[in-house]
C-alpha positions as CSV (number, residue, x, y, z in Angstrom):
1,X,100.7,106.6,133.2
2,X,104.2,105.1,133.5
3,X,105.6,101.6,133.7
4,X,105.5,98.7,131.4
5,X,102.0,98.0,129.1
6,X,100.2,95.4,131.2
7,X,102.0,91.7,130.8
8,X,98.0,90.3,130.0
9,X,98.6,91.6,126.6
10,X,102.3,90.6,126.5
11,X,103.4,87.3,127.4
12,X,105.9,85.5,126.7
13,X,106.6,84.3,123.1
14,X,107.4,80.8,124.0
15,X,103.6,80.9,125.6
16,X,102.4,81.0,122.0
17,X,100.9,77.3,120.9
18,X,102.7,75.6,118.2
19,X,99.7,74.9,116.4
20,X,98.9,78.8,115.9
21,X,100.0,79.4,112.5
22,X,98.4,82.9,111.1
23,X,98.4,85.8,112.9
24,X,96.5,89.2,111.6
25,X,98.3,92.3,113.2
26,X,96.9,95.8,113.9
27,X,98.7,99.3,114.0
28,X,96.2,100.8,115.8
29,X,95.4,104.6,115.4
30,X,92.2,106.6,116.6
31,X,91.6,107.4,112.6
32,X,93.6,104.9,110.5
33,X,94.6,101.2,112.1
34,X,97.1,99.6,109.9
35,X,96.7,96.0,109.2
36,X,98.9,92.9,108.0
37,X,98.3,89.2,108.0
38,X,101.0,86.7,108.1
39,X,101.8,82.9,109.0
40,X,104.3,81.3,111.5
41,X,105.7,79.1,108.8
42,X,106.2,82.0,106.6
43,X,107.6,84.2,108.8
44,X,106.4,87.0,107.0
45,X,104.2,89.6,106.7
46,X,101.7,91.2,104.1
47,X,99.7,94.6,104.3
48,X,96.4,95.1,104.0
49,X,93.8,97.9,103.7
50,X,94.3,100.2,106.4
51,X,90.9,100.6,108.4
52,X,89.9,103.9,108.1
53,X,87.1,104.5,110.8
54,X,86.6,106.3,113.7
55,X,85.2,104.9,116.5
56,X,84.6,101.8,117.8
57,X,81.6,100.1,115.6
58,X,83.0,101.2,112.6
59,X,86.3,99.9,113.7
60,X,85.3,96.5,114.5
61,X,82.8,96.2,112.0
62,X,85.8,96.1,109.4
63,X,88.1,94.0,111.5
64,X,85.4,91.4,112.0
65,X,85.5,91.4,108.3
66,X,89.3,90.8,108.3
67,X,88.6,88.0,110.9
68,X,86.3,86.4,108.6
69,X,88.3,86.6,105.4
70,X,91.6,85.8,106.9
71,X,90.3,83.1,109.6
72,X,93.6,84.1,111.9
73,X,94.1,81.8,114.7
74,X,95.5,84.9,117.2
75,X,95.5,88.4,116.7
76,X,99.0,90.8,117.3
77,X,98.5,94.2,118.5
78,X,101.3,96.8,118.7
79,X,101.5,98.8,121.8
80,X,103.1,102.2,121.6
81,X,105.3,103.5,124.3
82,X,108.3,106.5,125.1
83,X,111.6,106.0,123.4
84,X,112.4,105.2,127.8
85,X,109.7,101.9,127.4
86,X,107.5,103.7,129.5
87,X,103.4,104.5,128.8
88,X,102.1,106.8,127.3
89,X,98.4,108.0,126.1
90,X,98.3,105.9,123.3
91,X,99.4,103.0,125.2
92,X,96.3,102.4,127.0
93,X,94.3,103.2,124.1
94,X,96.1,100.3,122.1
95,X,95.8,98.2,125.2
96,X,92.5,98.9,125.1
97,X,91.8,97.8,121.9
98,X,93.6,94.9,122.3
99,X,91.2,93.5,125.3
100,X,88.1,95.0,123.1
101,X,89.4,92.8,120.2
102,X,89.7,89.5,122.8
103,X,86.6,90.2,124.2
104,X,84.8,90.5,121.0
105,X,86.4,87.8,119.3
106,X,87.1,85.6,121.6
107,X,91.0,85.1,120.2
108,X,94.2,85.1,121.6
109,X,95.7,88.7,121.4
110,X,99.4,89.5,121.7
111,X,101.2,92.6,122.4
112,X,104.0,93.9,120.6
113,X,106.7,97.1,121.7
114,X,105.9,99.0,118.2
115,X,108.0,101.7,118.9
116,X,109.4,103.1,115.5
117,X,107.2,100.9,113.6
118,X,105.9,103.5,111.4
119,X,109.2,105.6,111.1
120,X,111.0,102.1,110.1
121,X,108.1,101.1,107.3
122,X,108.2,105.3,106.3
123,X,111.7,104.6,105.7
124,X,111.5,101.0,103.9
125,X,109.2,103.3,101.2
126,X,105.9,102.3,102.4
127,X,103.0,103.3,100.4
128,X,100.8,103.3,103.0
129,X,102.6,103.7,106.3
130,X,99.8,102.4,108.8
131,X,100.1,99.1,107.1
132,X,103.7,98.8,107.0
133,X,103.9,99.5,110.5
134,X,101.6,96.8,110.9
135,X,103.8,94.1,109.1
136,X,106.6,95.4,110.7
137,X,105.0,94.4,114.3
138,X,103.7,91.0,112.9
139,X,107.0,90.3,111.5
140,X,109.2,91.3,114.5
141,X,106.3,88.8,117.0
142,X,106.7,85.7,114.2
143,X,111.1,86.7,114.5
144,X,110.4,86.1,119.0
145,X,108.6,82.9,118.1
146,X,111.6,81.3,116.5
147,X,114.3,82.6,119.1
């Protein structure tokens, strides 16, 4: 695979609606997908329990609990790609996930360049790195909706 993550996933941040205030963001990861929730007002970001599950029922069985205790108005999703911008494996698996998490959901899902996420929230001393990587993407999304 090369090229830019599919543009579905990405758009524009001025396409965002005003009215969509929280957001929950996902670091996704075959074993471990990190997890924040945050609001536009805010501008910030909180970690949560990582999701430790493989597969995909036992994966969106504990985000629909998320969903349910956090009532998010549009999910962020971080999409990994080469140092160059270009795809990699991982990029269509995230990809993936983020149409499997509209689909299911039936939310607005936006895609966010996470590269270094989890080197960056490693090195702000991150207890649990998934999740910082996970506010780290929420918090650099809520930054393009005030540019």
């Amino acid at each position: 695979m090369s090229g830019q993550p599919a543009a579905v996933i990405t758009p524009a941040a001025d396409a965002v609606p005003p009215h969509f205030q929280s957001f929950l963001a996902f670091d996704f990861g075959a074993k471990r997908t990190g997890v924040a929730v945050g609001t536009r007002m805010l501008g910030t970001a909180t970690p949560q329990p990582t999701i430790r599950a493989e597969g995909a029922d036992a994966r969106f069985a504990q985000v629909a609990e998320r969903l349910r205790e956090w009532q998010p108005d549009a999910l962020v999703v971080g999409i990994p790609v080469h140092p160059d911008g270009t795809a990699h494996e991982n990029t269509a698996r995230a990809l993936k996930f983020a149409r499997q998490l509209r689909g299911r959901f039936g939310l607005p899902v936006y895609g966010v360049d996470e590269r270094y996420s989890t080197t960056a929230a490693l090195e702000d001393g991150a207890r649990d790195a998934d999740a910082g990587a996970a506010c780290i993407i929420l918090e650099q999304f809520l930054r393009s909706l005030s540019q």
